[in-house]
PADO-778680 format. One record per residue (C-alpha): x, y, z. Coordinates in Angstrom, 1 decimal. Each point is the difference from the previous one (the first is absolute). Layout:
# residues N
px X | py Y | pz Z .
...
END
This chain:
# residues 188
px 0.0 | py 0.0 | pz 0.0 .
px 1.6 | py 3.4 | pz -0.8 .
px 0.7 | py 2.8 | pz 2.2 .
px -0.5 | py 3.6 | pz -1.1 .
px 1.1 | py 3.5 | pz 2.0 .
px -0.6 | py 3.6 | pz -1.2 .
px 2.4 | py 2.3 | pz 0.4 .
px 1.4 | py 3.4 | pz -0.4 .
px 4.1 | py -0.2 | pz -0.9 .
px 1.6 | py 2.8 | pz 1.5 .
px 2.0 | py 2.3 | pz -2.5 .
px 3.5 | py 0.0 | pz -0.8 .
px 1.4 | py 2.0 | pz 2.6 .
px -1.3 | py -2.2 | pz 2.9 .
px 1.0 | py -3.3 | pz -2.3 .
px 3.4 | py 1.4 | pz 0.4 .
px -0.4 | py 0.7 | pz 3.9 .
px -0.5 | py -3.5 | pz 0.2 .
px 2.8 | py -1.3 | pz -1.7 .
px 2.0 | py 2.4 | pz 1.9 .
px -1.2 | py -1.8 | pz 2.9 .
px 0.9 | py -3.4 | pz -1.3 .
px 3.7 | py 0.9 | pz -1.1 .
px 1.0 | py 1.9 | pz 3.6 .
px -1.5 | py -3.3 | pz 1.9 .
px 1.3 | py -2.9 | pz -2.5 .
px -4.1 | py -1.0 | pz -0.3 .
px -0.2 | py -1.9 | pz -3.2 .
px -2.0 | py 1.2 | pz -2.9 .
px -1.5 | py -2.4 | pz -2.3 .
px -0.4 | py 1.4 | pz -3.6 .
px -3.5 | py -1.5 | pz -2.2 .
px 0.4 | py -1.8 | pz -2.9 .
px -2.5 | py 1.2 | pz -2.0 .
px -0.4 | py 4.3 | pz -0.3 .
px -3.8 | py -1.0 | pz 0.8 .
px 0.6 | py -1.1 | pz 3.2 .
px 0.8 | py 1.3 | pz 2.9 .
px 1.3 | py -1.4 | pz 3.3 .
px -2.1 | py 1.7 | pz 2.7 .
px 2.5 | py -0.7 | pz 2.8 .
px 2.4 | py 1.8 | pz -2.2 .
px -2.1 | py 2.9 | pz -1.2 .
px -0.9 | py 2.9 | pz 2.2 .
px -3.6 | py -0.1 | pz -0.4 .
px -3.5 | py 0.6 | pz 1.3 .
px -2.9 | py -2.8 | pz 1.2 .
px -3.0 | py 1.9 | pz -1.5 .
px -1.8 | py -3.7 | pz 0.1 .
px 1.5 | py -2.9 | pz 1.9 .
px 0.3 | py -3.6 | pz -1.5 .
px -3.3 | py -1.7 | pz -1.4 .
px -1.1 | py -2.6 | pz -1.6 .
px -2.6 | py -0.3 | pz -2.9 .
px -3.5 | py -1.3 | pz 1.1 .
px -1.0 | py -3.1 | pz -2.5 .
px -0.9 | py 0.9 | pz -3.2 .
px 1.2 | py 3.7 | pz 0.1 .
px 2.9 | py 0.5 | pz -2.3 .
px 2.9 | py 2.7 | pz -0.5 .
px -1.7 | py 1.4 | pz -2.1 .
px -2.7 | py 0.9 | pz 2.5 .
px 2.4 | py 1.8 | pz 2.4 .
px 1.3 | py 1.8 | pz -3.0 .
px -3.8 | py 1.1 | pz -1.2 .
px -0.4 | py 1.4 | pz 3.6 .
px 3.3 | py 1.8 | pz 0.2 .
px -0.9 | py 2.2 | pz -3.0 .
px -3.2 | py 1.2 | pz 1.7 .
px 1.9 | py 1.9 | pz 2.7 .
px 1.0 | py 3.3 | pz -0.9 .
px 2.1 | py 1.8 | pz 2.4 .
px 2.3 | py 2.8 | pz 0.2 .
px 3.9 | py -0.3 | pz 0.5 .
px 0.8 | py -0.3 | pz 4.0 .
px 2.8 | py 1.8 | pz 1.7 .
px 1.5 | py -2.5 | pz 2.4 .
px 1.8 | py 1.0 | pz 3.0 .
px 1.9 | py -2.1 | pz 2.6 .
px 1.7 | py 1.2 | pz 3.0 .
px 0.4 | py -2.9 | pz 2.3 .
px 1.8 | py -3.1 | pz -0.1 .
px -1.6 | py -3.3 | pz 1.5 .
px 1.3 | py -3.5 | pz -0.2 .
px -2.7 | py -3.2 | pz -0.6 .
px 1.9 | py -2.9 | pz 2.0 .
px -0.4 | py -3.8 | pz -0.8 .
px -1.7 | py 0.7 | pz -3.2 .
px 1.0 | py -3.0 | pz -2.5 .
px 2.8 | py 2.4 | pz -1.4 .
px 1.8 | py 0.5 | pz 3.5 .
px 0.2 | py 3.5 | pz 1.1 .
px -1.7 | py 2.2 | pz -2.1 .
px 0.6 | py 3.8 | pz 0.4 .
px -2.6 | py 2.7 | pz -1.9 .
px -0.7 | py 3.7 | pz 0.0 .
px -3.4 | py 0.4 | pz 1.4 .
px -2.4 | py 2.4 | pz -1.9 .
px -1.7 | py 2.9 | pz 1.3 .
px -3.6 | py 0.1 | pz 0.1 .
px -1.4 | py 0.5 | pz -3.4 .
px -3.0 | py 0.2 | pz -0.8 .
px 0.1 | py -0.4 | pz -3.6 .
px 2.0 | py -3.4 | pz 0.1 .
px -2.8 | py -1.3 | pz 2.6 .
px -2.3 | py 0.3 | pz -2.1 .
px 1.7 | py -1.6 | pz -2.6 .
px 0.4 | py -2.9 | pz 2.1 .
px -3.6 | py -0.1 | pz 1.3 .
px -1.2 | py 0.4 | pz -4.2 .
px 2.3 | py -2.7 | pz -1.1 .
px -0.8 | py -2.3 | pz 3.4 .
px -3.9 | py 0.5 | pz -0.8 .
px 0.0 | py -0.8 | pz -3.5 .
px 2.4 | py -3.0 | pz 0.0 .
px -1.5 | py -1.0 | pz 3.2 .
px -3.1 | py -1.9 | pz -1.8 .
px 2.5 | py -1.9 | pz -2.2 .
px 3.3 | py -0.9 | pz 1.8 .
px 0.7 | py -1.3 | pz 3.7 .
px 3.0 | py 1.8 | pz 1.2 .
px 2.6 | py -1.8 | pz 1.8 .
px 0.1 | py 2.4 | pz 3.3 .
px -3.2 | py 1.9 | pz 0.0 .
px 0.2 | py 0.8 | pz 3.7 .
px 3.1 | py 2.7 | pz -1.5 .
px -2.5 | py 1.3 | pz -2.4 .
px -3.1 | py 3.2 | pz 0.5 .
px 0.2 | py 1.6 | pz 3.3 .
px 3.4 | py -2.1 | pz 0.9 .
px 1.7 | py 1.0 | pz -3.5 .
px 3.7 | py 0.7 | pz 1.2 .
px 1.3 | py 2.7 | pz -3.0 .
px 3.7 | py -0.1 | pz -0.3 .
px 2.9 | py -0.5 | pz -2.6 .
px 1.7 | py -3.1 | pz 0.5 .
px 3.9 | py 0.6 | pz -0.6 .
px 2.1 | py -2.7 | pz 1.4 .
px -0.7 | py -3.8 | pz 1.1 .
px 2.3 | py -2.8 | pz 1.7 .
px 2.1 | py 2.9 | pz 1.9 .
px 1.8 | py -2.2 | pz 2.9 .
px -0.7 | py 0.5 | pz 3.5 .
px 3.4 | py 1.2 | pz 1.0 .
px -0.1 | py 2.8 | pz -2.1 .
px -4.0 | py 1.0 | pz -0.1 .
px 0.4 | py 3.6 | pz 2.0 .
px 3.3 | py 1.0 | pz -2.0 .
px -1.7 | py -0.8 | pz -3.4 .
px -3.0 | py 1.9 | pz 2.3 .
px 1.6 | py 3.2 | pz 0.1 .
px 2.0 | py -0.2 | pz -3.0 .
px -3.2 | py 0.5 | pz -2.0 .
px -1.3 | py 2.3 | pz 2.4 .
px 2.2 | py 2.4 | pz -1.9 .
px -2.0 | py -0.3 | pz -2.9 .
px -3.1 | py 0.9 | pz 0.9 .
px -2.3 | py 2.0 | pz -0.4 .
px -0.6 | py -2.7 | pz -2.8 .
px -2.7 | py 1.8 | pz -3.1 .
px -0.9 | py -1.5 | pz -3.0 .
px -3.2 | py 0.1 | pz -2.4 .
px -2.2 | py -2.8 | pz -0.4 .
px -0.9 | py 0.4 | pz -3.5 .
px -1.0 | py -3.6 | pz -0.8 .
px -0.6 | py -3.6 | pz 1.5 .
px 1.3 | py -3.2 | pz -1.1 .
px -1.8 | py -3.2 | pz 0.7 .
px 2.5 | py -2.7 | pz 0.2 .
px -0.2 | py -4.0 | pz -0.3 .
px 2.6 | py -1.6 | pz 2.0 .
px 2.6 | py -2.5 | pz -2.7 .
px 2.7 | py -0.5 | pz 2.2 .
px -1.0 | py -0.6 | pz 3.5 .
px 3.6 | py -1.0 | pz 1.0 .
px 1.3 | py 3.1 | pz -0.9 .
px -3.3 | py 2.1 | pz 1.0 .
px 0.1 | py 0.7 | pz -3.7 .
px -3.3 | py 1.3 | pz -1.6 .
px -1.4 | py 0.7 | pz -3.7 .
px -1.7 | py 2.8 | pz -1.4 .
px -3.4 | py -0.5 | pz -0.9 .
px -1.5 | py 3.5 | pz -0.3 .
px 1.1 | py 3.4 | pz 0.5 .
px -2.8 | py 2.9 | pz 1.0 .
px 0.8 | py 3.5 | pz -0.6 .
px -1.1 | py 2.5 | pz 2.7 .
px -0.9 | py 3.2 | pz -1.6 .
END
């Protein structure tokens, strides 16, 4: 059964924070095969919808068909804050937490309602009211090093990007985290 995610991927300048990260601590980067993939644990990105399944009989094409019938504006994204999620699957995983935004909430709550009725998503209790916004940036940082790496990228922030379009992803390589790009939605 595949596994889809939407996502926002954070621009340029905060890929590059990222991999700035990686060098200075020796984290190891792990580079996609294909240029329509991406790795997720290697890609500074944003969680707009967590993993879900398709319901029976619904194909891709469905989420795809829904997708296009939400029209929203670009979304300036701020983070301030650095948190750390501990024993996720991916070790220690450290992330820029988003100020409140209205905008991307509703986002989330339009996409959540309309796919809602046609997937069952993997974690919903982090979905709705409980959705956590925030830009994951760097996964499987060791223990020993977690409030050095902490502060490091504390240095970076404020972290700003635009959210100009969301990518819904299928996973291909689940050893590697590795995901393919099924559709891309422009904000306006």
């Amino acid at each position: 059964m595949d596994k889809y995610t939407i996502v926002g991927i954070a621009q340029l300048e905060i890929q590059d924070i990222l991999l700035k990260i990686k060098a200075k601590f020796n984290i190891p980067n792990f580079i996609a095969d294909d240029t329509n993939h991406y790795i997720l644990k290697d890609t500074a990105h944003l969680a707009i919808k967590r993993t879900f399944y398709l319901n029976e009989n619904i194909r891709e094409e469905d989420i795809i068909e829904n997708l296009k019938k939400i029209d929203f504006e670009k979304i300036i994204i701020k983070a301030s804050q650095i948190g750390i999620f501990s024993g996720s699957t991916y070790g220690e995983v450290l992330f820029a937490k988003i100020e409140e935004n209205k905008e991307l909430q509703k986002l989330h709550t339009e996409i959540k309602n309309n796919l809602d009725k046609i997937t069952n998503t993997k974690n919903p209790e982090m979905e709705g009211d409980n959705y956590l916004p925030h830009i994951s940036l760097v996964y499987n940082v060791p223990q020993n090093i977690i409030e050095e790496v902490k502060s490091y990228v504390q240095e970076f922030l404020p972290l700003e990007f635009t959210l100009n379009e969301m990518v819904l992803l299928r996973d291909f390589d689940t050893s590697k985290d590795e995901r393919s790009v099924v559709y891309t939605h422009p904000l306006n």
